[in-house]
RODREN-941804 format. One record per residue (C-alpha): residue in three letters; y, x, z; residue number from 1. Coordinates in pm, whole numbers. Layout:
residues N
<rec code="ALA" yy="Y" xx="X" zz="Z" pos="NUM"/>
...
end
This chain:
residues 219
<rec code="UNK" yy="10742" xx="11082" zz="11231" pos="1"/>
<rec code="UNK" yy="10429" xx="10898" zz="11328" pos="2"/>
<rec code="UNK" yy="10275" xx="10992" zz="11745" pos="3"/>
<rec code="UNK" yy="9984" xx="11234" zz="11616" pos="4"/>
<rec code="UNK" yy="9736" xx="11059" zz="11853" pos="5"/>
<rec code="UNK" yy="9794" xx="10786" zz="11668" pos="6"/>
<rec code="UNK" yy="9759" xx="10874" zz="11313" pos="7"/>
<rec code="UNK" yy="9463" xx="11059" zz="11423" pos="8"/>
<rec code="UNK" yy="9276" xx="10746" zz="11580" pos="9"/>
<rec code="UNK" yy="9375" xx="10582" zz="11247" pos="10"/>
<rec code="UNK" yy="9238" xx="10836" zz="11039" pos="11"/>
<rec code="UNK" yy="8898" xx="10877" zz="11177" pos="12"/>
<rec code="UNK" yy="8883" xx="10476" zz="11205" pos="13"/>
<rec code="UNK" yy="8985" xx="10457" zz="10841" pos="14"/>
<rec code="UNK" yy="8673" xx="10777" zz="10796" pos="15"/>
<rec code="UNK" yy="8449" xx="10537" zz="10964" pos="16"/>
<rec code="UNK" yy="8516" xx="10166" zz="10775" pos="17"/>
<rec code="UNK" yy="8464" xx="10368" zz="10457" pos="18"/>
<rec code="UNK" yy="8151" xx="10523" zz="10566" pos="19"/>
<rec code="UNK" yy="8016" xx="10194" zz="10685" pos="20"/>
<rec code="UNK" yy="8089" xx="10003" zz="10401" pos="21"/>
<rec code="UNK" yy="7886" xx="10261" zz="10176" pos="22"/>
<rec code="UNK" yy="7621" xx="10253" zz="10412" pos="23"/>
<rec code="UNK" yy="7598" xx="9904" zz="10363" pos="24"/>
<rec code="UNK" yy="7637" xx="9897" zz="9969" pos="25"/>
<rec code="UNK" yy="7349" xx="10125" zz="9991" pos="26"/>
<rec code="UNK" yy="7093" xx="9828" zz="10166" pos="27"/>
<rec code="UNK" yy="7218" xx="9594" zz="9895" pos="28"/>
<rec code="UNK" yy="6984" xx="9522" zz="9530" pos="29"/>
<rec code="UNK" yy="7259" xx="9501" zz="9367" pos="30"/>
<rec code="UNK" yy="7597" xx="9678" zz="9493" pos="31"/>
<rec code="UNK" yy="7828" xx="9437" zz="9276" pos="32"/>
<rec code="UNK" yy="7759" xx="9139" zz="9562" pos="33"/>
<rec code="UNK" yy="7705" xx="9089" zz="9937" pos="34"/>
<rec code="UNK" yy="7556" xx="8869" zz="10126" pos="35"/>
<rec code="UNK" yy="7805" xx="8642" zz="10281" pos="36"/>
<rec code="UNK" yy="7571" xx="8494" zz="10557" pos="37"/>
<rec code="UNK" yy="7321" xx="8708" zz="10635" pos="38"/>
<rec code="UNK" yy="7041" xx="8866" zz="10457" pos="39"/>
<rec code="UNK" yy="6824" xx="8594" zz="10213" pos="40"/>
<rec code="UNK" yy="7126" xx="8401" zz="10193" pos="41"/>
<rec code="UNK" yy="7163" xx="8235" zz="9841" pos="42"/>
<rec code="UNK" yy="7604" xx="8233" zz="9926" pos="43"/>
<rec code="UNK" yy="7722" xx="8610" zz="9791" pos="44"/>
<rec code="UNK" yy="8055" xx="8710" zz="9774" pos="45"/>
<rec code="UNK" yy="8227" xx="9007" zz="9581" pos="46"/>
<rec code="UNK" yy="8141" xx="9348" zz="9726" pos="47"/>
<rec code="UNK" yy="8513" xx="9414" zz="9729" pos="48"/>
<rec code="UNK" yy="8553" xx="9183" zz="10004" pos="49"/>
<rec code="UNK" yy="8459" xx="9457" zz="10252" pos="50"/>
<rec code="UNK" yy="8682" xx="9716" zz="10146" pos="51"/>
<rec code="UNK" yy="8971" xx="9441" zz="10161" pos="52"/>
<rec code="UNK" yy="9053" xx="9594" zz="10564" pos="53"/>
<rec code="UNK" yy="9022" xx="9970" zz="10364" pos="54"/>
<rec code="UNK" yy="9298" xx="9910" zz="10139" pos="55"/>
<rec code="UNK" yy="9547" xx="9687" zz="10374" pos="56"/>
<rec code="UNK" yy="9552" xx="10028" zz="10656" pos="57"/>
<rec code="UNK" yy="9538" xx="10240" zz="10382" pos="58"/>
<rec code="UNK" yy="9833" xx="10050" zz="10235" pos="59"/>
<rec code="UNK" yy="10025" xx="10034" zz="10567" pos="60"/>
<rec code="UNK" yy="9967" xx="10404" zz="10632" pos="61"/>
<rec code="UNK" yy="10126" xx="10440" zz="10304" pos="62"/>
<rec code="UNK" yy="10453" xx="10269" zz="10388" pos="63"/>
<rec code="UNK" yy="10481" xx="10382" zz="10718" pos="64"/>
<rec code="UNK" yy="10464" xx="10732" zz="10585" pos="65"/>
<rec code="UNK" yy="10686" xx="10675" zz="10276" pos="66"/>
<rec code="UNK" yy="10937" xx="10483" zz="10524" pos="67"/>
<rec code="UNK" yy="10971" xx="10773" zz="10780" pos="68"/>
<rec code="UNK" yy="10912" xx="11092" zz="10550" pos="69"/>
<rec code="UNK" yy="11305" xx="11080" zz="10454" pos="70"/>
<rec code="UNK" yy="11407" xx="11113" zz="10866" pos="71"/>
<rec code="UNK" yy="11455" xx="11308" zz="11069" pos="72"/>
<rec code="UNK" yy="11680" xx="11384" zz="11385" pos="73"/>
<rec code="UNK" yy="11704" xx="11541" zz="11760" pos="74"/>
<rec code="UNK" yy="11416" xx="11530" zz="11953" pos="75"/>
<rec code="UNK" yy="11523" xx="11238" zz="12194" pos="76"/>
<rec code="UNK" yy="11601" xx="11042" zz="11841" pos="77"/>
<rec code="UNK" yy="11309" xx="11136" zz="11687" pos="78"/>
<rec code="UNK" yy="11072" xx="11042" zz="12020" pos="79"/>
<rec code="UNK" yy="11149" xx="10662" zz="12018" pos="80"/>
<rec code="UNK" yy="11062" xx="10637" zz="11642" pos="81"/>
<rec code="UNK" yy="10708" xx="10788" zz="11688" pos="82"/>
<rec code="UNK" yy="10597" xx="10573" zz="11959" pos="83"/>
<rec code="UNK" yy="10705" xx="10241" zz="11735" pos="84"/>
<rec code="UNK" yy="10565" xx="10393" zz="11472" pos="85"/>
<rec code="UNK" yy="10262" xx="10450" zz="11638" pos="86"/>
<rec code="UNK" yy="10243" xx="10118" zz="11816" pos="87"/>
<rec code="UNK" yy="10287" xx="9952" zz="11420" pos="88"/>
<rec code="UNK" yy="9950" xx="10163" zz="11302" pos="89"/>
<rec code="UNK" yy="9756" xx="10141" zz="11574" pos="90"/>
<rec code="UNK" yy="9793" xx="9780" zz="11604" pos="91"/>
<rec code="UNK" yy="9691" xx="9765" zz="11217" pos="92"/>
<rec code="UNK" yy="9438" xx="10036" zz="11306" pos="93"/>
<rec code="UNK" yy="9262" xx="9730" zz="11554" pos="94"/>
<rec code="UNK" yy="9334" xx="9434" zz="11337" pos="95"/>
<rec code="UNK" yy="9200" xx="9595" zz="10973" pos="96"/>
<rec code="UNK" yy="8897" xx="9723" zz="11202" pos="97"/>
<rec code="UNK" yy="8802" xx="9423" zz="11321" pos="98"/>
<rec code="UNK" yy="8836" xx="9233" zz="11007" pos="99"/>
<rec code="UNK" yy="8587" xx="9517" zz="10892" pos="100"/>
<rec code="UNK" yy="8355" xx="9510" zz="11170" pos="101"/>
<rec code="UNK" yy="8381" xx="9092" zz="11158" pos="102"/>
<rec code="UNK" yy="8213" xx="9096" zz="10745" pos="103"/>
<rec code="UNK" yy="8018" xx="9353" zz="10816" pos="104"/>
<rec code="UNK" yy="7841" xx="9207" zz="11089" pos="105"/>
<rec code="UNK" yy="7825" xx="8896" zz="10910" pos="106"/>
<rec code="UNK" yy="7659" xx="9037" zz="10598" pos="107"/>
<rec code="UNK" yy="7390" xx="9113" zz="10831" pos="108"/>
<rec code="UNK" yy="7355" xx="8788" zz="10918" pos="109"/>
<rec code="UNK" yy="7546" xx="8823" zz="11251" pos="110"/>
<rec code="UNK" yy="7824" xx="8579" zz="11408" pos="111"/>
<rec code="UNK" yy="7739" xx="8297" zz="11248" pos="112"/>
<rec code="UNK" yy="7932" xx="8055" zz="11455" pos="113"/>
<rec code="UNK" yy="8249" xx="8223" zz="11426" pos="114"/>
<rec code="UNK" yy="8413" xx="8087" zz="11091" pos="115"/>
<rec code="UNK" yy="8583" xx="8299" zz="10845" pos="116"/>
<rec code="UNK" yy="8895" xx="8084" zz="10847" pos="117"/>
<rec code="UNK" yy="8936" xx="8099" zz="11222" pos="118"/>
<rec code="UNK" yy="8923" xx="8430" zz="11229" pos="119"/>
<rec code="UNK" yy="9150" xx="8472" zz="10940" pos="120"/>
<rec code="UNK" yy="9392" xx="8197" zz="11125" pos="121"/>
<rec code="UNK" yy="9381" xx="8427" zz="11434" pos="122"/>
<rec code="UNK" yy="9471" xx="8783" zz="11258" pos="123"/>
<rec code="UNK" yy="9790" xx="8586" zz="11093" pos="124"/>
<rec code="UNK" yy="9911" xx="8430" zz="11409" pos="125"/>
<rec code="UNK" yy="9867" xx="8717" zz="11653" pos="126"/>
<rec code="UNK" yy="10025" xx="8963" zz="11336" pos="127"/>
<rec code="UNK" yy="10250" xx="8762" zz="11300" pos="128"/>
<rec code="UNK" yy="10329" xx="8721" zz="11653" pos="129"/>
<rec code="UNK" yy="10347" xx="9114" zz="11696" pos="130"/>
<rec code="UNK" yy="10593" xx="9123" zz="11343" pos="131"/>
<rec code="UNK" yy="10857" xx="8967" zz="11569" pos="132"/>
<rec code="UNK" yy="10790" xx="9141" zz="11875" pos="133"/>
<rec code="UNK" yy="10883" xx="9450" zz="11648" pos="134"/>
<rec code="UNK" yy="11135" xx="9298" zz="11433" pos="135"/>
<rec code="UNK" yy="11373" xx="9260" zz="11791" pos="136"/>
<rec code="UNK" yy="11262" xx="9616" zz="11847" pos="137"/>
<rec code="UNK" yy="11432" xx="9735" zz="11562" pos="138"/>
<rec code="UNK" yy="11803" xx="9683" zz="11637" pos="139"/>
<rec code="UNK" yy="11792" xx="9917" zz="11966" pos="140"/>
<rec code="UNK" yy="11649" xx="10207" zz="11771" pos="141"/>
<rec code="UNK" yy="11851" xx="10519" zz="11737" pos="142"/>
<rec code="UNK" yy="12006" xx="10645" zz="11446" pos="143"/>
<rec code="UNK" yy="11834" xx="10901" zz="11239" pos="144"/>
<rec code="UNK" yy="11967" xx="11129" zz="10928" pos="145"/>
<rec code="UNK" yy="11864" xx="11159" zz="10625" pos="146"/>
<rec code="UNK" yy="11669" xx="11412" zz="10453" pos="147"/>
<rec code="UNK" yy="11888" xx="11385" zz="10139" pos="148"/>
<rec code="UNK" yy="12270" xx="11340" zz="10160" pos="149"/>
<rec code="UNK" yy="12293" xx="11078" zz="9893" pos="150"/>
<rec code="UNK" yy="12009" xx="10835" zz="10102" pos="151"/>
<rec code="UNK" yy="12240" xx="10939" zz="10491" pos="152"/>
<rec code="UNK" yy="12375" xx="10620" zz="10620" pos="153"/>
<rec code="UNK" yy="12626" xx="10722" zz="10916" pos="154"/>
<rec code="UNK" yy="12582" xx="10532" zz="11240" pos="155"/>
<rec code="UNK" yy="12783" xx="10222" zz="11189" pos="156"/>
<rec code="UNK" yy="12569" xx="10140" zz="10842" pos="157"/>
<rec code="UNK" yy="12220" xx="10261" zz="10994" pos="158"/>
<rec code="UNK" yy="12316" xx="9966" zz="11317" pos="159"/>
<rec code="UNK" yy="12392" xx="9684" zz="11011" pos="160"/>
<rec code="UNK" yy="12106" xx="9789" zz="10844" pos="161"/>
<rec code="UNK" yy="11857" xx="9822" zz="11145" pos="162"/>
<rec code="UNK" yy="11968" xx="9462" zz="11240" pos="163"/>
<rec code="UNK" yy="11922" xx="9297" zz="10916" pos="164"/>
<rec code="UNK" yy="11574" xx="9490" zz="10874" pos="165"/>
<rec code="UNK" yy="11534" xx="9313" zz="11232" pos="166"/>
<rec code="UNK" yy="11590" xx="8995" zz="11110" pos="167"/>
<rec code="UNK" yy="11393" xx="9060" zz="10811" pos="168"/>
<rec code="UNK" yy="11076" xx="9123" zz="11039" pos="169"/>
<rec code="UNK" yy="11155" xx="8852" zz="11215" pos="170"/>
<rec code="UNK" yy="11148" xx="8618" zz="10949" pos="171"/>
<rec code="UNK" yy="10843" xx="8791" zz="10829" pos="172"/>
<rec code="UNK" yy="10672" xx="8760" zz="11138" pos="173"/>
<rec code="UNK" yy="10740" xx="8348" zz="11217" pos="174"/>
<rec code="UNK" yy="10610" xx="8308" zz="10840" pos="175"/>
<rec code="UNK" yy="10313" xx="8523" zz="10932" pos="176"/>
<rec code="UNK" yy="10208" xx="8293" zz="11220" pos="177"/>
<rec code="UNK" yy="10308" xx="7983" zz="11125" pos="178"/>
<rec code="UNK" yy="10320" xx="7984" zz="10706" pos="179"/>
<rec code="UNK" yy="9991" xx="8163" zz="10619" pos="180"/>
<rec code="UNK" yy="9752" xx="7984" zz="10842" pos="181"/>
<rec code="UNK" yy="9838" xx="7694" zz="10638" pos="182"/>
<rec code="UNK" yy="9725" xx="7861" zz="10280" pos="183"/>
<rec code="UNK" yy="9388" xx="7898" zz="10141" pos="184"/>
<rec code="UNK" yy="9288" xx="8227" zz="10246" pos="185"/>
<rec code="UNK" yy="9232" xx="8364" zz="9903" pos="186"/>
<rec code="UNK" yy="9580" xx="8265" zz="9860" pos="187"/>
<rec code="UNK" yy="9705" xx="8459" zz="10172" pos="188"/>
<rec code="UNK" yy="9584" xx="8810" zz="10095" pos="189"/>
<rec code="UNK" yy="9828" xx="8801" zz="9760" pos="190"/>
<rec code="UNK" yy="10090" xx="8642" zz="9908" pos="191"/>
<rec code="UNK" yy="10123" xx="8856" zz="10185" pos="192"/>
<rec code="UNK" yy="10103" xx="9137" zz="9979" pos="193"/>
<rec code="UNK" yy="10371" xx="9042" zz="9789" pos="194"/>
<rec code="UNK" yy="10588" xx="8948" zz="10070" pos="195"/>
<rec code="UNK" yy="10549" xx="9268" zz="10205" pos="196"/>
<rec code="UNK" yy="10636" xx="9422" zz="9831" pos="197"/>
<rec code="UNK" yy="10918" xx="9225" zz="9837" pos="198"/>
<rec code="UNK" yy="11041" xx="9274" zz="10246" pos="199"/>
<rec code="UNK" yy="11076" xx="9649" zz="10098" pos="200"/>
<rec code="UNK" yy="11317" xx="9575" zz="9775" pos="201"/>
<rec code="UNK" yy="11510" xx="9354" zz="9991" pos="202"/>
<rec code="UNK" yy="11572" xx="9593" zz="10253" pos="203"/>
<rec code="UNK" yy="11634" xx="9883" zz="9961" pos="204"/>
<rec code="UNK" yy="11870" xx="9638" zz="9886" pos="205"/>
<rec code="UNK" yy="12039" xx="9603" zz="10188" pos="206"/>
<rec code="UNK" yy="12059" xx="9941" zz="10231" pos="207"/>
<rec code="UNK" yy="12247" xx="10041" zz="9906" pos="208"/>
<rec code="UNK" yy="12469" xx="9772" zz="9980" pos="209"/>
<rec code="UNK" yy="12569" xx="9863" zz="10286" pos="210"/>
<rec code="UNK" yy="12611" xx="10226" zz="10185" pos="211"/>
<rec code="UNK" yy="12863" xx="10097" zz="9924" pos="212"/>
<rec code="UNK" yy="13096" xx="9925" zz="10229" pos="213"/>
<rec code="UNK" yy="13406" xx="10055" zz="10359" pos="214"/>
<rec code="UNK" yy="13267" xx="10190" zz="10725" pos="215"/>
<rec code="UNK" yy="13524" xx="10188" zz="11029" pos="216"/>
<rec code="UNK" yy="13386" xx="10548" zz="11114" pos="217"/>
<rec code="UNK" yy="13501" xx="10727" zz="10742" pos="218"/>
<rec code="UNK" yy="13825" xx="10522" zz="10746" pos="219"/>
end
């Protein structure tokens, strides 16, 4: 249920980071380290720095799909939930690729005024900024079914549970912007990852408990 041009833009930009980070591992002495300023710089960092932007879209590719697999619905249902689909991995698409293109080029000892930090400041802010843009998204979307019977919410539960998800994001997304920016960046990467771990057992959650509540439409 993702728009096709979109997952195919993804996937060949997803082809291409992987490809350029083994063509750079292959200009390196020794593959374990990059690096981090420029050739003849005595600063290296962990050659698993660059495949960091690999494994976060290959990570939300994973959700997304693992989210939407179970859904499915009429045409003029299903529409609304490609494009925002879409939108959500395109717009990691661009942010995981320019992370990518960012230590790649600085490797090479290119864009050495622009600081790591800042840049890392800017990817949480305007993420975060588009996490709450999507988060009051949610709540209009239409009501899908469910693959399975025991996982079909009818439409009263899928509204509650679209608007708490749309809180959720929400909350996710004003953290995002204005709580990571604040952490050491090695700290960020784990902690968002985490969050985001945790943003999907809370909304599991929410979801079983809901199904579980006497609903105005079966009474």
């Amino acid at each position: 249920m993702i728009d096709r041009k979109a997952l195919w833009i993804s996937l060949l930009v997803l082809i291409a980071m992987i490809a350029a980070d083994f063509w750079r591992l292959s200009l390196l002495p020794d593959w374990h380290y990059i690096p981090a300023e420029g050739p003849g710089n005595g600063h290296t960092i962990s050659v698993l720095v660059l495949f960091v932007p690999v494994l976060g879209l290959t990570f939300t590719m994973g959700v997304l799909f693992s989210r939407e697999w179970l859904r499915w619905g009429p045409e003029e249902a299903m529409q609304p939930w490609r494009r925002y689909n879409g939108l959500a991995l395109l717009f990691s698409t661009a942010m995981m690729a320019s992370a990518e293109a960012f230590n790649l080029a600085r490797s090479l000892g290119a864009l050495q005024s622009v600081s790591r930090i800042t840049l890392a400041h800017v990817i949480f802010v305007v993420g975060g900024i588009f996490m709450m843009l999507t988060g009051n998204m949610l709540p209009k979307m239409p009501w899908l079914s469910a693959r399975f019977r025991r996982a079909q919410l009818n439409p009263w539960q899928w509204n509650r549970q679209l608007r708490f998800a749309g809180k959720v994001t929400f909350a996710f997304g004003v953290f995002m912007a204005v709580g990571l920016p604040l952490l050491p960046v090695k700290m960020a990467i784990p902690v968002t990852l985490g969050l985001t771990l945790a943003f999907i057992a809370v909304n599991y959650w929410h979801r079983a408990k809901v199904k579980r509540e006497p609903s105005p439409i079966e009474s």
